[in-house]
N, C-alpha and C positions, 0 to 999 in steps of 0.2 A: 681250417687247413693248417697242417702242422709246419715248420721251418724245419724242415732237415738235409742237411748237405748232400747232393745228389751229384754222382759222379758223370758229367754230360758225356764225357770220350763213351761209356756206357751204354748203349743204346736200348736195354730194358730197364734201365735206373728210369734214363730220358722218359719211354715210353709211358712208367708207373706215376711221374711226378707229373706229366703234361695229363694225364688220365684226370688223376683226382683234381687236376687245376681245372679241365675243364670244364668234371661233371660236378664240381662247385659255382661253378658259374651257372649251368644246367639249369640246375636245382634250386637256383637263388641264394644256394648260402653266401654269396659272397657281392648282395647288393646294397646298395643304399638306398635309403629314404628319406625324402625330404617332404614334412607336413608344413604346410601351412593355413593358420586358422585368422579367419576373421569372426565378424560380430553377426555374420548371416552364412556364413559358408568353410567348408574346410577342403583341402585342395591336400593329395597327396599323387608322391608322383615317387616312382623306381626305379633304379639306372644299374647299370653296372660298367665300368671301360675296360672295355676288353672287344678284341676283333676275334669273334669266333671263327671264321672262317679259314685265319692266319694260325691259328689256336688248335681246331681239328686238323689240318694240313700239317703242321708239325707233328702230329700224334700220330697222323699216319705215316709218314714218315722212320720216325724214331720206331714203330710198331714193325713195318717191315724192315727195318734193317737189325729188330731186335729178332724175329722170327728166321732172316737169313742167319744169321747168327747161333743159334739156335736149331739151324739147319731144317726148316718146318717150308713148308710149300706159303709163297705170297696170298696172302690175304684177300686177293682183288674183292672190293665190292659193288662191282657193275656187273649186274646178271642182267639179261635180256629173254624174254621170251619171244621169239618171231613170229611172227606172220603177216602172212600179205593179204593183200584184201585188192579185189580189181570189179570193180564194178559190172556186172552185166551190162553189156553194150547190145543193140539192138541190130539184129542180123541186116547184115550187107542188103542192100539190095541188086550188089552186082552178082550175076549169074552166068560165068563164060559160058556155059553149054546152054544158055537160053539166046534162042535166032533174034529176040527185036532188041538185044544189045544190052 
């Protein structure tokens, strides 16, 4: 990832810089590792710090207010496809027009 001064009042600068932070992280370009070896075993482990969740939420964010800006329709990405589903139930057996009740 390269260091270059990003304008935050900006809200596509914002959008471009939080992108490529994120999908470095994505991607693993920006983990560490830590090996360690013994005399019968080798042990490696991965990490990165970073709270993605706090990370894509900013990026949506700074995304739509670079699209309102931009004057482009909101981005939503909650689609739904409906349907309902109701179980077959098994016919009443109350019958008004039947005389034993």
């Amino acid at each position: 990832m390269t260091d270059q001064a990003v304008d935050w009042t900006k809200p596509c600068e914002r959008f471009a810089a939080l992108s490529r932070a994120y999908y470095s992280l994505v991607t693993g370009a920006l983990e560490t590792e830590i090996r360690t070896r013994t005399l019968d075993a080798e042990e490696m482990v991965r990490f990165s710090k970073a709270d993605l969740n706090t990370l894509r939420n900013e990026m949506r964010a700074a995304e739509t207010a670079c699209r309102a800006e931009l004057g482009l329709p909101n981005a939503n990405r909650r689609f739904a496809i409906g349907c309902s589903y109701r179980p077959a139930r098994p016919p009443s057996s109350y019958d008004p027009t039947d005389p034993r009740g």
